[in-house]
C-alpha positions, 0 to 999 in steps of 0.5 A: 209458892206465891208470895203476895201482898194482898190489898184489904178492903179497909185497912182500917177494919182488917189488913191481910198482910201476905199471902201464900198459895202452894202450888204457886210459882212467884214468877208467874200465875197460880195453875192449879190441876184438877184433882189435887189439893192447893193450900192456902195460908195467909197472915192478918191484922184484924182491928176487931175482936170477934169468938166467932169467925166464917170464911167463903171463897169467891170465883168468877162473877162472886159466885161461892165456891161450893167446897168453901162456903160459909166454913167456920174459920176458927177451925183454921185460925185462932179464935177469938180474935183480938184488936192489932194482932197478927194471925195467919189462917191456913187451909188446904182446898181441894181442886175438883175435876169438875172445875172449868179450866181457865184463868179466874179471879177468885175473892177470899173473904174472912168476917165476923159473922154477928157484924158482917162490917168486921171482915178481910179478903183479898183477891188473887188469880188462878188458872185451872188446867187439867 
């Protein structure tokens, strides 16, 4: 399991605390096979209050990762969100067969949909195997 310090985008609007990724090794980089699940949890601050949260996950180039995109993530965090208090979001996504193998950066993004302004993502680095 990964533990990592994420770096938020503004500190002032949103800051991720840690987060965690299984199967991870701490000493070295994320390798995800294809055809199982990963899950993926992750400890936030937001400094706005919203009832409504979407979340997407990015890969390379910003492209939207089809199994996540635009997912209502009040199914995997507690909604509303109130202003200085912690969080954490868990998920659990599946690696498809059809992912290219390779090492990719992937972006997470979490945001309050009604002000796209209020939002927390880190990013992280994966590498995809068979």
């Amino acid at each position: 399991m990964l533990r990592n310090s994420a770096i938020p985008s503004s500190e002032a609007v949103c800051s991720v605390k840690e987060v965690r990724i299984n199967p991870c090794n701490p000493n070295k980089k994320c390798i995800f096979k294809k055809g199982v699940n990963a899950s993926i949890s992750f400890d936030f601050e937001p400094n706005f209050a919203s009832s409504k949260l979407v979340t997407t996950l990015y890969g390379p180039f910003d492209v939207e990762f089809d199994e996540m995109t635009n997912v209502d993530a009040c199914q995997y965090t507690k909604c509303p969100t109130e202003p200085g208090k912690s969080q954490v979001l868990d998920y659990t996504l599946y690696i498809g067969k059809k992912l290219p193998q390779g090492t990719y950066t992937f972006k997470w993004k979490l945001w309050n949909p009604e002000e796209t302004s209020q939002l927390c993502c880190f990013k992280t680095t994966i590498k995809i195997r068979k």
